[in-house]
KOLPA-93401 format. One record per residue (C-alpha): residue in three letters; x, y, z. Coordinates in steps of 0.05 Angstrom, whole numbers, padded with zeros to 5 digits, always signed. Example, Ala and Ser with C-alpha at 12.3 -4.5 7.8 and 13.67 -1.06 7.14 Angstrom:
2
REC  code    east   north      up
REC   ALA  +00246  -00090  +00156
REC   SER  +00273  -00021  +00143
END
This chain:
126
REC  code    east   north      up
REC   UNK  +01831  +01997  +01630
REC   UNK  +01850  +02064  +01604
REC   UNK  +01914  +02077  +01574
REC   UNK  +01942  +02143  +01584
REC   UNK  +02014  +02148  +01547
REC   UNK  +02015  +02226  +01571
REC   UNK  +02046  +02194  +01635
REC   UNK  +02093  +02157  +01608
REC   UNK  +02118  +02223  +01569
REC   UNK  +02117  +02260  +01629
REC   UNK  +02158  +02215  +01667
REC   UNK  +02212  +02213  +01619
REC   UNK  +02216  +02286  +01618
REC   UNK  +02231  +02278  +01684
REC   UNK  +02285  +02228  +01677
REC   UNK  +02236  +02178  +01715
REC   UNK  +02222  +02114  +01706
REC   UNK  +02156  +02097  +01735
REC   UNK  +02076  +02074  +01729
REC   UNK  +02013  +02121  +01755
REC   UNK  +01959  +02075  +01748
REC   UNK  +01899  +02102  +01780
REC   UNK  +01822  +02078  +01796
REC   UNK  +01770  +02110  +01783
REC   UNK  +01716  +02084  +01831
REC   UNK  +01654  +02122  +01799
REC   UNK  +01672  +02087  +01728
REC   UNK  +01709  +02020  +01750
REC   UNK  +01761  +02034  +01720
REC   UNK  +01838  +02032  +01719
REC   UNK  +01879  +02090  +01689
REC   UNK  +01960  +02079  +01675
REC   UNK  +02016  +02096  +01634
REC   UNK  +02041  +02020  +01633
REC   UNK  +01990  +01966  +01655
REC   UNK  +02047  +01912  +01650
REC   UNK  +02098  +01942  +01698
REC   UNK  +02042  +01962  +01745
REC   UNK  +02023  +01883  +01754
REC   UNK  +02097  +01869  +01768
REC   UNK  +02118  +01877  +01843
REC   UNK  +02161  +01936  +01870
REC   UNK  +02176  +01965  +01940
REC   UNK  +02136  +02021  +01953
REC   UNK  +02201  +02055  +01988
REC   UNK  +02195  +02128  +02004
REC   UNK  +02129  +02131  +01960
REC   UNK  +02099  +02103  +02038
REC   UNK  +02105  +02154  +02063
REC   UNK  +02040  +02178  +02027
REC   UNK  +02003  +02123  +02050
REC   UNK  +02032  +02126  +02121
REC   UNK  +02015  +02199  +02127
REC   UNK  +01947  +02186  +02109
REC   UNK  +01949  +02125  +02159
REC   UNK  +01983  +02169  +02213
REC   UNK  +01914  +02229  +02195
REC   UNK  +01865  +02177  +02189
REC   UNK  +01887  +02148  +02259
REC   UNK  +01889  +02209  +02293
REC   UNK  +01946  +02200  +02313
REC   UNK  +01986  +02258  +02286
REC   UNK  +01963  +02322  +02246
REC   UNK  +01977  +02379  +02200
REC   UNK  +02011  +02409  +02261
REC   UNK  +02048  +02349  +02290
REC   UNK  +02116  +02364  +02312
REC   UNK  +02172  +02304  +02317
REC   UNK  +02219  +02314  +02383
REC   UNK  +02290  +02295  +02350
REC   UNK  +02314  +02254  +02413
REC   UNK  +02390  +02285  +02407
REC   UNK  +02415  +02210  +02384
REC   UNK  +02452  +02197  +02316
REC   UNK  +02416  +02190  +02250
REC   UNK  +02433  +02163  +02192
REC   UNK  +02421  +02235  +02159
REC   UNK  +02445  +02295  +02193
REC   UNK  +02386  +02335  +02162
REC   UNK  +02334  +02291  +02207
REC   UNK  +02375  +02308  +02270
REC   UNK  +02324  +02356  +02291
REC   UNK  +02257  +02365  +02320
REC   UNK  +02210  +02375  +02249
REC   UNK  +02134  +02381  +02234
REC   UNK  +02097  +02324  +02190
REC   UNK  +02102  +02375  +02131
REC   UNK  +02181  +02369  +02140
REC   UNK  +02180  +02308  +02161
REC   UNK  +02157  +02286  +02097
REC   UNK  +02201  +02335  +02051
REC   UNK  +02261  +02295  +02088
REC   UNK  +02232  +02229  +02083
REC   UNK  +02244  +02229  +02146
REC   UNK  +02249  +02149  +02169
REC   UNK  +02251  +02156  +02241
REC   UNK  +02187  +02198  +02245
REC   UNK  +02150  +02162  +02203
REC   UNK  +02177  +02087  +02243
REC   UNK  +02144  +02132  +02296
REC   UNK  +02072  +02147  +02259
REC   UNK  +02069  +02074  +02244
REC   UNK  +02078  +02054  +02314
REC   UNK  +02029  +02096  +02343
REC   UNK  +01982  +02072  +02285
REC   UNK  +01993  +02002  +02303
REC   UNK  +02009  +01937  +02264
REC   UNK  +01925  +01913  +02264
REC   UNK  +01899  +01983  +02254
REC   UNK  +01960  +01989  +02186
REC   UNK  +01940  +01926  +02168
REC   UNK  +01875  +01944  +02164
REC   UNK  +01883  +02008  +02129
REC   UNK  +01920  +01969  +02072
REC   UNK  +01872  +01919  +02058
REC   UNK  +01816  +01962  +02058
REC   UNK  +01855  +02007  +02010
REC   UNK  +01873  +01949  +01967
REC   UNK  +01943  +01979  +01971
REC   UNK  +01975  +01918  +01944
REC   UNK  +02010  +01843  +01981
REC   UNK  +02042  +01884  +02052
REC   UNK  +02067  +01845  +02109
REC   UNK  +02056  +01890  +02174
REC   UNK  +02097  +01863  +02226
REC   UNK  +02090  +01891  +02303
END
C-alpha cells in the first residue's frame, strides 16, 4: 500500500472530501490518499454511474452513440425531461437513463460485473 498525500491536497483544493485508492494489478498494489476512510463503507451514489456506463458498454447494450427517448412523463429534474445521448446522460446524472442501462444489463449479468470487478459488498436486486 502506497500512500499518495498529493490526492488528499488535491481534493481539498477542490473543496472535496474524498478517497482515490487505486490498484495497480501489474505491482499488487493499492494506491490512496487515505487507506482508513477507503475501508469504511460509503454509497457509491452518482460515482455509479461510472461503473454502470461501463456495465451498460461492456453489455452491449448501449454505446457511445446511444440516445435515451425522454417518454414526455414528469421527472424529478426538468433538465432530464428530454431525449439525451449516454455522453449527456451522464453530464446530468441522469437517473432514469441509467435505471434504464441497468435494466437492460440485467440483475445476474450486474451482479456479475461487480464481483468480478471486486467493486465492493452491492446488493443487485431485479
Amino acid at each position: 500500500m502506497v500512500y499518495q498525500p498529493q490526492w488528499h491536497a488535491t481534493l481539498e483544493e477542490s473543496h472535496l472530501k474524498g478517497v482515490i485508492l487505486l490498484f495497480d494489478f501489474k505491482e499488487n498494489t493499492f494506491y490512496s490518499n487515505d487507506f482508513e476512510r477507503a475501508r469504511k463503507g460509503f454509497l457509491p451514489a452518482s460515482t455509479f454511474k461510472i461503473f454502470n456506463t461501463m456495465a451498460g458498454l461492456q453489455a452491449g447494450v448501449v454505446d457511445t452513440n446511444y440516445v435515451f427517448a425522454w417518454d414526455g412523463s414528469k421527472m424529478r429534474l426538468a433538465q432530464w425531461e428530454r431525449d439525451m445521448t449516454l455522453k449527456q446522460a451522464f453530464q446530468l446524472s441522469c437517473v432514469p437513463c441509467y435505471q434504464e442501462i441497468a435494466r437492460k444489463v440485467g440483475a445476474k449479468q450486474m451482479r456479475n460485473y461487480l464481483q468480478s470487478s471486486f467493486y465492493g459488498h452491492m446488493e443487485v436486486n431485479n
